[in-house]
NUTI-682591 format. One record per residue: residue number from 1; residue in three letters; chain; x, y, z of N, C-alpha, C, O, CB in turn. Coordinates in steps of 0.02 Angstrom, whole numbers, always signed. Glycine has a CB too. Example, Ala and Ser with C-alpha at 12.3 -4.5 7.8 and 13.67 -1.06 7.14 Angstrom:
REM NUTI-682591
1;Ala;A;+660;-284;+390;+615;-225;+390;+660;-165;+390;+712;-166;+423;+565;-224;+452
2;Ser;A;+642;-112;+354;+684;-53;+357;+645;+2;+394;+670;+57;+402;+704;-30;+286
***
This chain:
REM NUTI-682591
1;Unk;A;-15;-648;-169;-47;-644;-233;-22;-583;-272;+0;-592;-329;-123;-643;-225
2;Unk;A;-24;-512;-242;-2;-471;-267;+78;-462;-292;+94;-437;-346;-24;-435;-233
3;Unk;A;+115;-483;-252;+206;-513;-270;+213;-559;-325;+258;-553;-367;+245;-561;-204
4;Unk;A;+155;-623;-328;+176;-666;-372;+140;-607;-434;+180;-575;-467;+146;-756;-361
5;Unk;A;+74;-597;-443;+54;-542;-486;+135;-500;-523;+160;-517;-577;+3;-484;-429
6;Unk;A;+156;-460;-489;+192;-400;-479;+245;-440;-509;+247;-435;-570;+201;-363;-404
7;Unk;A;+287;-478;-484;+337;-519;-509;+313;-536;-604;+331;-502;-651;+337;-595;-451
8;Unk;A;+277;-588;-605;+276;-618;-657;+252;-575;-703;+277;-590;-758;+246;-672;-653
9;Unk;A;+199;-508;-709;+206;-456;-763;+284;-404;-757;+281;-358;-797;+133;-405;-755
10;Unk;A;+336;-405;-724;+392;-393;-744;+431;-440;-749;+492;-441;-745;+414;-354;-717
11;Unk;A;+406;-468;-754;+436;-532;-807;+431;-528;-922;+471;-523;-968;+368;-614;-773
12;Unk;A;+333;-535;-912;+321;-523;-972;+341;-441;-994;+364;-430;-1050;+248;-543;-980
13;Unk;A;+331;-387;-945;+352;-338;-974;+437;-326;-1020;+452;-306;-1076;+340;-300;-921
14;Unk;A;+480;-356;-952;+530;-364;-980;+586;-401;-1031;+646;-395;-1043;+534;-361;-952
15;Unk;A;+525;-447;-1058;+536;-498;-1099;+484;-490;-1164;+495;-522;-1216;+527;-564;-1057
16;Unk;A;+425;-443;-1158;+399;-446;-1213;+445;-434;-1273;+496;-399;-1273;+349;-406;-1209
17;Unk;A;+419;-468;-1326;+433;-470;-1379;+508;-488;-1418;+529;-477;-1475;+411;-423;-1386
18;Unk;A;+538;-524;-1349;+601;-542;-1357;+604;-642;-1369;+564;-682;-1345;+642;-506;-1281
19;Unk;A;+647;-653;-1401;+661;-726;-1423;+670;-758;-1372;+658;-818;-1366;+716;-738;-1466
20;Unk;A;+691;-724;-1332;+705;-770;-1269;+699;-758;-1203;+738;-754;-1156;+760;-786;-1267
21;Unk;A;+607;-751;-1216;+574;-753;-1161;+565;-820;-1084;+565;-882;-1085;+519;-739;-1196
22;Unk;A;+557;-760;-1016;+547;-804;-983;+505;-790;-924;+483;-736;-904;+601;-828;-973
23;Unk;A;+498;-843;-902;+452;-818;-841;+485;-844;-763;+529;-886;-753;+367;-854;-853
24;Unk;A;+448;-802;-716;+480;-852;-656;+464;-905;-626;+407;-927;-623;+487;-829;-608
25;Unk;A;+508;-928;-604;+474;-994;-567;+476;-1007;-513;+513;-973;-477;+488;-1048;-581
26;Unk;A;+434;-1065;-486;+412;-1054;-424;+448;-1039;-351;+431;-1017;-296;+380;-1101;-421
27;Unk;A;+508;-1065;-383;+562;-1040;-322;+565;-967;-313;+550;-937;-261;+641;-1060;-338
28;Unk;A;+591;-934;-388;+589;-864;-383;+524;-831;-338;+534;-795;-289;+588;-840;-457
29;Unk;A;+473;-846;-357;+400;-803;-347;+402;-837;-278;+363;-801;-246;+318;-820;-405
30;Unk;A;+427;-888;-232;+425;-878;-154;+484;-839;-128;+487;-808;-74;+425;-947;-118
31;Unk;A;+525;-843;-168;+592;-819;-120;+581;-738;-129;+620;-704;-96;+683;-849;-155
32;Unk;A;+522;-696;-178;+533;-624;-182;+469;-617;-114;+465;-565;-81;+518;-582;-275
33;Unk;A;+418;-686;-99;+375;-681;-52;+368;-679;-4;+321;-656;+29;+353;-699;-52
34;Unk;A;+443;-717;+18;+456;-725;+87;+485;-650;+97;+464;-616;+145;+509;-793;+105
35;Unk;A;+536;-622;+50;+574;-567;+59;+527;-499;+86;+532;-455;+128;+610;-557;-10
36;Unk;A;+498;-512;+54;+409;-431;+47;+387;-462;+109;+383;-424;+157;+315;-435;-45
37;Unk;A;+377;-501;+115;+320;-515;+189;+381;-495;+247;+367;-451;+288;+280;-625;+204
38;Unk;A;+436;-522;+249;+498;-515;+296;+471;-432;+321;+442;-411;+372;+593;-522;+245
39;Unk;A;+501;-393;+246;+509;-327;+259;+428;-287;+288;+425;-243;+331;+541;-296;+184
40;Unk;A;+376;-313;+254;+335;-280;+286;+298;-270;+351;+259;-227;+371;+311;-283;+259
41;Unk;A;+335;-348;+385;+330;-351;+449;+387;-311;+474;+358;-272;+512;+328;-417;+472
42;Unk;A;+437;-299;+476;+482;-260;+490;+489;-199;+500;+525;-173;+542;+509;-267;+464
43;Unk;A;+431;-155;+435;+411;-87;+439;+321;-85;+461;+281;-41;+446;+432;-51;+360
44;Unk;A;+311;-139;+496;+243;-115;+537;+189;-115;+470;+153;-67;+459;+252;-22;+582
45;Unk;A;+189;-175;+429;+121;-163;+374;+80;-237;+399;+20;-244;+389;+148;-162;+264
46;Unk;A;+111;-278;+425;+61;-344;+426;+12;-326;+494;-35;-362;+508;+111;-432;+438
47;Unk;A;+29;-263;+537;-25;-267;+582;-64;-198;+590;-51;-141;+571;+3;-290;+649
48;Unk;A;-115;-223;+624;-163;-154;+619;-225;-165;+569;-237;-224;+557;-117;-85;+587
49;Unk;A;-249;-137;+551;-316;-124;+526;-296;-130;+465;-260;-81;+457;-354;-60;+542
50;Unk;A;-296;-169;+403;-291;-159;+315;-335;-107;+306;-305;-53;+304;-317;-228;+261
51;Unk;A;-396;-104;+300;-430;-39;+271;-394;+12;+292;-374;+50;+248;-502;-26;+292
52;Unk;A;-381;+23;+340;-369;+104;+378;-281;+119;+348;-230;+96;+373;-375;+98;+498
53;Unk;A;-289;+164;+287;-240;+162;+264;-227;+236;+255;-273;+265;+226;-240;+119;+213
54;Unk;A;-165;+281;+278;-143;+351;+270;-97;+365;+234;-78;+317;+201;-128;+378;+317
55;Unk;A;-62;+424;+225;-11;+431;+185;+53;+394;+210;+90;+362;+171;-1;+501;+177
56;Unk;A;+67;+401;+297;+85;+376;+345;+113;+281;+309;+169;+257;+315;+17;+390;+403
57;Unk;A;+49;+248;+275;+51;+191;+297;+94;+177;+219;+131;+129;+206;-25;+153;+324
58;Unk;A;+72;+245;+165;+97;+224;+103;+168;+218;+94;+203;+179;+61;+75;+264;+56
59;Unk;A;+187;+289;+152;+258;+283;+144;+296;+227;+142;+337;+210;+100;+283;+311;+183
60;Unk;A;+269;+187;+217;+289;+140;+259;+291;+57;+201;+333;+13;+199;+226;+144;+332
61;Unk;A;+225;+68;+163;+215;+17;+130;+281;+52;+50;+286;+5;+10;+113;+5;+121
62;Unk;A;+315;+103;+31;+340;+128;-8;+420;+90;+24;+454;+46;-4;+319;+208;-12
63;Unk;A;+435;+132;+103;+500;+72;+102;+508;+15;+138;+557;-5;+171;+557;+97;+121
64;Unk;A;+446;-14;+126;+458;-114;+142;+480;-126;+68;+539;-140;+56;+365;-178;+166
65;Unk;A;+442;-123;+29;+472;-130;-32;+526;-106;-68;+558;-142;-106;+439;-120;-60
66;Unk;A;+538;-43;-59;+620;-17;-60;+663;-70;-38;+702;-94;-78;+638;+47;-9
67;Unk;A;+659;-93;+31;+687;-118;+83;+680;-201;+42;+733;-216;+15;+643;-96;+164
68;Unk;A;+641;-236;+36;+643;-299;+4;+676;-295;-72;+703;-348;-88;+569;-325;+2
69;Unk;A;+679;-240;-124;+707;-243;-184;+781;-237;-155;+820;-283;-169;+680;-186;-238
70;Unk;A;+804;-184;-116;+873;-174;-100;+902;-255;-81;+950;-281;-110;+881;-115;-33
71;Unk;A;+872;-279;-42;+908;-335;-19;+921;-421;-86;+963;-463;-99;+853;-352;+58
72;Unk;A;+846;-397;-107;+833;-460;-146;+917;-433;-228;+934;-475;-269;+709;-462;-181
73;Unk;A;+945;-369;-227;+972;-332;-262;+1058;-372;-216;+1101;-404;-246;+938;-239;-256
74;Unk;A;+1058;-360;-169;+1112;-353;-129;+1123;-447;-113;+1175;-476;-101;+1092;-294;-54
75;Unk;A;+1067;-469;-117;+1088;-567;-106;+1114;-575;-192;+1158;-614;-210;+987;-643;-81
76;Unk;A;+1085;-538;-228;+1126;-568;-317;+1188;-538;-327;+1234;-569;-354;+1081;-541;-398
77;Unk;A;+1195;-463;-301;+1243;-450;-334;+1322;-446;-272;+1380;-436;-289;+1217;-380;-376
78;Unk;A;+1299;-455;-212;+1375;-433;-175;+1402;-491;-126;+1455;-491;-94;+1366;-358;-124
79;Unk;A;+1345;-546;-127;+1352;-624;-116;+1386;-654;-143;+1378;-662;-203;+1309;-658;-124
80;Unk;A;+1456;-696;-99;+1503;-733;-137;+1467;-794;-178;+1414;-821;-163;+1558;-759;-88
81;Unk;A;+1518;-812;-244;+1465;-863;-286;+1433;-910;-251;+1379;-933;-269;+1496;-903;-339
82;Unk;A;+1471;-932;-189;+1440;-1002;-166;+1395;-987;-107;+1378;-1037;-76;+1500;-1059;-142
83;Unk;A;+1367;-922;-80;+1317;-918;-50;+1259;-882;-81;+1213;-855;-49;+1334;-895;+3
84;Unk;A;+1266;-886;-154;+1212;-851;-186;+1146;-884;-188;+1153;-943;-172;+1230;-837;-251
85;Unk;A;+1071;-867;-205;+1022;-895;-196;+1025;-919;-263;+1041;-861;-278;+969;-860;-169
86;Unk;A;+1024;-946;-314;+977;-951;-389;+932;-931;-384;+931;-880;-419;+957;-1005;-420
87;Unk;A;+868;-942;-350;+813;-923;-362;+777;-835;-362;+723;-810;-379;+789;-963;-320
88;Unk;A;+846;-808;-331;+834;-734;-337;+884;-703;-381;+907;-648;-365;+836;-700;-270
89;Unk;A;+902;-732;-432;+951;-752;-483;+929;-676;-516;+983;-652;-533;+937;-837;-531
90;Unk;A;+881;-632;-532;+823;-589;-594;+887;-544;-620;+937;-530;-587;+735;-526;-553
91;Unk;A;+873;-527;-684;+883;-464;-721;+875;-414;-657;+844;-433;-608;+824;-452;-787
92;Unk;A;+901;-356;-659;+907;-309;-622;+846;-267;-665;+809;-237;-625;+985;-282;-615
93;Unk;A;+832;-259;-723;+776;-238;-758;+718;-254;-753;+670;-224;-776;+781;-244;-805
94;Unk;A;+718;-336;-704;+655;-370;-686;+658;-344;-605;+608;-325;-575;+655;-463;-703
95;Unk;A;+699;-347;-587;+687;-311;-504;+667;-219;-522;+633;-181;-488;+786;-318;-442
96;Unk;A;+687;-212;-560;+665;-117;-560;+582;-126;-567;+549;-120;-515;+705;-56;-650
97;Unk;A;+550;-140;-626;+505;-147;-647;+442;-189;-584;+385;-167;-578;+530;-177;-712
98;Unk;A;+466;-247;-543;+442;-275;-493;+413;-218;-460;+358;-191;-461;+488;-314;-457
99;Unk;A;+471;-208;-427;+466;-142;-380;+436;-89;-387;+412;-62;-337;+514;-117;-368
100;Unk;A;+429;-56;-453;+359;-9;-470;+306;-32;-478;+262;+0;-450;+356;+26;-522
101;Unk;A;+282;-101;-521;+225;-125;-506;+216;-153;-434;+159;-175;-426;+212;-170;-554
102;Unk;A;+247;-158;-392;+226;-197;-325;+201;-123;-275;+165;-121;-225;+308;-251;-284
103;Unk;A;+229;-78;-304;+199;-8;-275;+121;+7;-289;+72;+12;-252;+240;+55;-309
104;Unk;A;+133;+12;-369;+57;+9;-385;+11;-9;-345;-34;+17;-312;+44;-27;-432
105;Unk;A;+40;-84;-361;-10;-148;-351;-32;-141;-258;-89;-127;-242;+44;-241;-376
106;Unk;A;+12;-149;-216;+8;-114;-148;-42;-67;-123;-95;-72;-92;+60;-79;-141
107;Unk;A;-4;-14;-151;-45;+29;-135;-105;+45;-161;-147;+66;-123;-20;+68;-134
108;Unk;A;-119;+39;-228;-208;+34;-280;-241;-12;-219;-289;+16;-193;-210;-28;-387
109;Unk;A;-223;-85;-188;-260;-124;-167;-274;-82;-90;-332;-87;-71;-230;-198;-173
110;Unk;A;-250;-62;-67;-255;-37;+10;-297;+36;-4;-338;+62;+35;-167;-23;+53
111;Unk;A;-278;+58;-64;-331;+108;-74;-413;+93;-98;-467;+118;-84;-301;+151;-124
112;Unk;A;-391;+39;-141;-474;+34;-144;-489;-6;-73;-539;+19;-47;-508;-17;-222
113;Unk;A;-470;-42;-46;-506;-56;+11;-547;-5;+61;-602;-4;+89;-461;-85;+44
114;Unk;A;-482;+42;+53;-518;+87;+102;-567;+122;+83;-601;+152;+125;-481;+129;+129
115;Unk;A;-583;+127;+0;-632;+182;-15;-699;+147;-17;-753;+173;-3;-616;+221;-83
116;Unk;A;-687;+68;-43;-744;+25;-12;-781;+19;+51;-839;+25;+71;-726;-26;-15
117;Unk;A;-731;+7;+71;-767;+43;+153;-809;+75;+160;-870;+66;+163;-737;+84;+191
118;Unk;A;-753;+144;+165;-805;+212;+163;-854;+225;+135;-895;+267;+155;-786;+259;+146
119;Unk;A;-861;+184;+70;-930;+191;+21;-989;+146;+66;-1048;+155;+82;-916;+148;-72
120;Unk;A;-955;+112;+72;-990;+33;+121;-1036;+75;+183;-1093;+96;+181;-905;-34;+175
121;Unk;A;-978;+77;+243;-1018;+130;+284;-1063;+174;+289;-1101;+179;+337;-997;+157;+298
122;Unk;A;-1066;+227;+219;-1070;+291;+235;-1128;+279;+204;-1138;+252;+149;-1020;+347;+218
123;Unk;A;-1191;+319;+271;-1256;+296;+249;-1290;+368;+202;-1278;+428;+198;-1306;+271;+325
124;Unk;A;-1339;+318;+169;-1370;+370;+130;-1396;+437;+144;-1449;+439;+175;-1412;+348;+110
125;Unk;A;-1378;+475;+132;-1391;+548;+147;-1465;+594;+111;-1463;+617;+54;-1320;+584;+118
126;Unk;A;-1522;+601;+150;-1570;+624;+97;-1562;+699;+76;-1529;+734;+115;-1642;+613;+122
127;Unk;A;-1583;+723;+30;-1563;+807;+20;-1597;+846;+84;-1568;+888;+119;-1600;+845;-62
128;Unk;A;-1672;+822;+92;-1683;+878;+126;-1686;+860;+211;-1712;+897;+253;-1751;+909;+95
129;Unk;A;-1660;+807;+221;-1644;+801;+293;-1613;+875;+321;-1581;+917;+289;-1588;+738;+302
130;Unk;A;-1638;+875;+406;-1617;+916;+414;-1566;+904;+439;-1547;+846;+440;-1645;+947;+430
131;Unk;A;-1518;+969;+477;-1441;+966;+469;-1454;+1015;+537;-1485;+1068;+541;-1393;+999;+385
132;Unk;A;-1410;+969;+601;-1411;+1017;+659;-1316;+1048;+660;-1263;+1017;+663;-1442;+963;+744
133;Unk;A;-1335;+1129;+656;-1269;+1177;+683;-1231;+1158;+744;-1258;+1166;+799;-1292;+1250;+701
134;Unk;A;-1165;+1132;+739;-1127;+1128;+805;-1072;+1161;+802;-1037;+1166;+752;-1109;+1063;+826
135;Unk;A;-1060;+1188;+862;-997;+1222;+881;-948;+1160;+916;-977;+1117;+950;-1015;+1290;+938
136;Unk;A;-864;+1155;+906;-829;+1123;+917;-780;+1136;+951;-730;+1156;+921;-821;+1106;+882
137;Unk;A;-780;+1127;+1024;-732;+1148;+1080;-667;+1119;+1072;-658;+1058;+1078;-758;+1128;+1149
138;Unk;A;-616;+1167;+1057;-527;+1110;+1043;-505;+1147;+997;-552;+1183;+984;-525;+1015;+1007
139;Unk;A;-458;+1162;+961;-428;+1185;+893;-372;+1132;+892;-336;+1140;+843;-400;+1272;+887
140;Unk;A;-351;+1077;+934;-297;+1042;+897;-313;+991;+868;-374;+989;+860;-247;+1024;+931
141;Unk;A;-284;+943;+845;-261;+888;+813;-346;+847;+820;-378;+831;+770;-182;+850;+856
142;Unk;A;-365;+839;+875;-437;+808;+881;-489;+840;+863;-538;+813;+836;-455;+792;+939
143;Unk;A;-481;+920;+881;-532;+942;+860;-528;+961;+765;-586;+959;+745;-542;+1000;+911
144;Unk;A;-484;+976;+714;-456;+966;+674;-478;+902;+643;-505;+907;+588;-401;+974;+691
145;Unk;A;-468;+835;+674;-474;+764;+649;-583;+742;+648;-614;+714;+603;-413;+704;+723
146;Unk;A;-612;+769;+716;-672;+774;+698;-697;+820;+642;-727;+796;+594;-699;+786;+749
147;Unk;A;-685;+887;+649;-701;+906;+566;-703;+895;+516;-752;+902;+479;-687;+930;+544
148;Unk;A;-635;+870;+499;-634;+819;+443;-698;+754;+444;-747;+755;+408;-556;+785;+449
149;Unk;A;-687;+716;+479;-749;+678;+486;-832;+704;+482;-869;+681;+439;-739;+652;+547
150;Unk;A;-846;+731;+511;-876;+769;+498;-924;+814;+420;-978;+819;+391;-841;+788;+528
151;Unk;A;-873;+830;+421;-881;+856;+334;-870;+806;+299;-924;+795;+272;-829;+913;+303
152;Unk;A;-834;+769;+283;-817;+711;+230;-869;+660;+267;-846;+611;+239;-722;+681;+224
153;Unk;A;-908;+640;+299;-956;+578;+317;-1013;+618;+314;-1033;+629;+371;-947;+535;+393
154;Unk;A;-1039;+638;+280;-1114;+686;+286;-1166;+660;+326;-1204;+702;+352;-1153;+695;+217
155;Unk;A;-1175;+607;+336;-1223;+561;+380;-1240;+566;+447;-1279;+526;+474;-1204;+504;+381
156;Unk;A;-1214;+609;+475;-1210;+613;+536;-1265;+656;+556;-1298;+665;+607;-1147;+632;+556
157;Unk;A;-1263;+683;+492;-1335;+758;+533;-1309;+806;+553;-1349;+850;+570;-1384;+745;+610
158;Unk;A;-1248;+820;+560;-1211;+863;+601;-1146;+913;+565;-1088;+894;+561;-1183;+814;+655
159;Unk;A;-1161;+955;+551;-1136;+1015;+541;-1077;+1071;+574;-1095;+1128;+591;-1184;+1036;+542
160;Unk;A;-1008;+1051;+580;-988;+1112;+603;-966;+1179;+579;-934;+1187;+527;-953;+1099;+629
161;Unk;A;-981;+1215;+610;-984;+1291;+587;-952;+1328;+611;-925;+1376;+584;-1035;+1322;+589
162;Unk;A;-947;+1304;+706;-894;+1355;+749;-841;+1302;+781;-848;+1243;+796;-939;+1405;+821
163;Unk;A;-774;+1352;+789;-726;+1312;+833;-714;+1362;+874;-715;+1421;+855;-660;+1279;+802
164;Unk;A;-697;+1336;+968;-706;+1368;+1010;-640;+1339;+1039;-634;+1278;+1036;-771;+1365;+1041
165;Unk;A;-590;+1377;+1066;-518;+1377;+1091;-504;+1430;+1137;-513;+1490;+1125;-468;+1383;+1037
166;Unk;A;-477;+1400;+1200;-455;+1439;+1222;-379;+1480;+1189;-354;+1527;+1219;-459;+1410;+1276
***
């Protein structure tokens, strides 16, 4: 949904207001679908958790799509005539434009998911609840990753204040 989306407004973008407008068709809008799904299985986006999304996953979701424009770029332009696709036939101005809205579009959707979530989850907090002091045994990466949690999920009741390391 988001590819055919992404596709067909760089289409109108790149055609607004021109005489000889066009849009894609349905061949085009599978053959850029199959290409994006190819690549994002390839760079590890079709599995795992959708909400649970990091900078980690943006990158990752940054070059599947790199990775699907380059190629869908490389079947039009360095393909002898008689193994060329038609249907991935586009303006090179309609693949630029794709490819920044399919970023957008990508990544806005994996971000609001995740903040839905978190809104979803994260239970109501009263002001004057009370709030128990904990000290936190660790200074690496886990103990680091509960803090964060911690502070950013207020719900917990739980407060850290000390970190304890050997």
């Amino acid at each position: 949904m988001l590819t055919a989306t992404s596709l067909w407004l760089a289409f109108v973008i790149r055609f607004l207001g021109s005489e000889t407008a066009q849009l894609p068709n349905l061949d085009t809008i599978i053959g850029f679908i199959i290409i994006k799904l190819g690549m994002f299985w390839f760079w590890g986006q079709l599995r795992g958790v959708i909400y649970y999304f990091r900078f980690i996953e943006a990158r990752d979701m940054l070059l599947a799509l790199a990775s699907a424009t380059l190629t869908i770029f490389v079947i039009d332009v360095d393909l002898p005539p008689n193994l060329k696709i038609e249907a991935l036939n586009v303006p090179r101005s309609v693949l630029l434009v794709d490819f920044n809205l399919s970023v957008l579009l990508f990544v806005g959707f994996r971000v609001m998911l995740r903040t839905i979530r978190e809104k979803i989850k994260e239970p109501l907090v009263k002001i004057n609840e009370p709030v128990k002091r904990i000290a936190i045994y660790g200074a690496g990466k886990a103990g680091e990753q509960l803090i964060v949690d911690l502070t950013t999920r207020r719900g917990h009741g739980l407060l850290p204040v000390c970190l304890l390391d050997d």
